[in-house]
C-alpha positions, 0 to 999 in steps of 0.5 A: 289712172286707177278706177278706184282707191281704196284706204285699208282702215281699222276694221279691213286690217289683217285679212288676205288681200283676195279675201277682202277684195272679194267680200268688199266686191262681191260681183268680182268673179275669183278668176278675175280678181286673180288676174287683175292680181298678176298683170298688177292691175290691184297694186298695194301702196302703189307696188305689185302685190300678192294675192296671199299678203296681209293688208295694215291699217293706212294701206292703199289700194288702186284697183284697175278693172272694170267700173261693172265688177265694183259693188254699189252700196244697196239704198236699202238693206235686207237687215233692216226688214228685221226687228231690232228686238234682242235680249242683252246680257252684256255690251260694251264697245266690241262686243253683244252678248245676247240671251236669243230665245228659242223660235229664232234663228240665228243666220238667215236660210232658205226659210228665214231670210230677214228675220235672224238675230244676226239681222237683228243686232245688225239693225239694232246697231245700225239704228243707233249709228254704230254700224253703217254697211257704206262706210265699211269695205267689208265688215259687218257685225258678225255672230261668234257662236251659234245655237240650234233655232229652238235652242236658247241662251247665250251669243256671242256678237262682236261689233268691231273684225278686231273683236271677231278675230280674237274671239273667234279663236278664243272658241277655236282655242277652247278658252271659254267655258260654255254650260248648258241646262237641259230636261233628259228623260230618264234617271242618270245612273251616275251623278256626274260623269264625262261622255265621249264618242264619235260624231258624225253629220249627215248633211242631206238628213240634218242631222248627226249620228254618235258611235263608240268607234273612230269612223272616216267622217266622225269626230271625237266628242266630250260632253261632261254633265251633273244632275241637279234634279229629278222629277218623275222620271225626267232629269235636269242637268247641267253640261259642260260642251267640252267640243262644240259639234253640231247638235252635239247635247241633244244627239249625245244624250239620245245615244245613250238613251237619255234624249232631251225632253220634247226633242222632236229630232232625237227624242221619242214623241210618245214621252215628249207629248207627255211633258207639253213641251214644244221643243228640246229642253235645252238653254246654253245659260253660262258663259266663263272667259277663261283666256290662257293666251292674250286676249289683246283689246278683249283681256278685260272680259278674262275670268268674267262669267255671264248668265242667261236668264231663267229657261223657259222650261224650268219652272214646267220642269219644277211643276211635274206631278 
């Protein structure tokens, strides 16, 4: 007799078997699980199986290795030491948008291990019965998107895997339209223009560098902008993220010698203690659904758009002498 059956429902549906296996168990050790796989101690409906098939909703597992490699449920969970406070744009039954404020992380680090918006919508949905860690096998909400601790605005959360797959590659795909406002320093030479480059990550130093020229590790960059206003030797712009890298507005601004207002990473120290700001000026404030391919359960959000609300910095902005 199999140790224990497991009944592949909705949320478990379309992933790999050795993926779910290994985030539904998380005390399996790979080897193991690859093992069990080949002597066909994991059998699917019954029939040997392959690590690599996809699994369907009303698939039945029997699993047969030992009782110690199943994970128990926690009788309390980490998620749940988080406030539940978030900002919400827009919900509906598969998916949050949020309007995180910056201060806030988004997934739990080293520093930052109960308090993350992730734990917090996590929370929140728990509360409410929407969301119950011991009735999945191996979903939980999950964020789509993510921004920078001090940045601010719109986030994507999907309550549902069906949900999580189709936005996933809707980013993937470049079927959103993402716009940003931000406080450069400086005055743009052009009113609107496209910047490109080359984006590369230094993992040891957290941060990235952009040049002109291909290199090994960079990727290409487009970054569009407009300026809306200027004040006293500070601009306000409107940009589009054409591709989504990391810390991407704020190092690409920097490089050509616009850093972002009271950006203590990119920017310059002497200006940024001149405008009071305790953080880079930036705020990711619109969001357009702009699906090309089938959205499947989400085709209903096609051609919507979604606003943050005011940036934090803008009225500051607006009051430079």
């Amino acid at each position: 007799m199999p140790r224990k059956i497991v009944d592949i429902e909705k949320n478990d549906a379309g992933q790999r078997l050795d993926k779910f296996l290994l985030k539904a168990y998380p005390n399996l050790p790979p080897p193991v699980l690859y093992k069990c796989v080949r002597t066909k101690d994991v059998k699917v409906n019954g029939k040997r199986c392959k690590a690599d098939q996809r699994l369907n909703v009303g698939d039945q597992l029997s699993l047969y290795w030992q009782e110690d490699f199943f994970q128990k449920s926690p009788e309390a969970f980490d998620f749940m030491k988080a406030p539940k406070a978030v900002s919400i744009v827009y919900e509906d039954s598969h998916m949050m948008l949020l309007d995180k404020k910056p201060g806030l992380i988004v997934h739990p680090d080293e520093h930052y291990h109960f308090d993350s918006l992730i734990a917090r919508v996590q929370h929140l949905l728990y509360d409410r019965g929407e969301y119950d860690p011991q009735e999945e096998n191996s979903f939980a909400p999950a964020l789509v998107n993510r921004i920078d601790r001090n940045t601010g605005g719109l986030v994507m959360a999907a309550k549902n895997a069906e949900a999580l797959r189709v936005l996933n590659q809707k980013v993937k795909d470049r079927e959103m339209q993402k716009l940003y406002l931000c406080v450069v320093c400086g005055r743009m030479e052009e009113e609107e223009a496209l910047l490109t480059g080359y984006l590369e990550k230094n993992e040891v130093q957290n941060r990235v560098y952009i040049s002109q020229k291909p290199s090994p590790g960079g990727k290409s960059i487009r970054t569009r902008y407009r300026v809306l206003e200027e004040r006293q030797g500070f601009s306000l712009l409107e940009v589009e993220l054409l591709t989504g890298r990391t810390h991407q507005i704020r190092a690409h601004f920097a490089a050509i010698g616009h850093p972002l207002a009271g950006d203590g990473k990119y920017g310059k120290n002497a200006v940024n203690k001149k405008t009071g700001f305790p953080y880079q000026a930036l705020c990711s404030y619109k969001l357009r659904f702009d699906f090309t391919t089938p959205a499947g359960p989400l085709e209903y959000l096609n051609g919507r758009s979604f606003t943050a609300g005011e940036p934090w910095f803008l009225r500051e902005f607006r009051a430079f002498p």
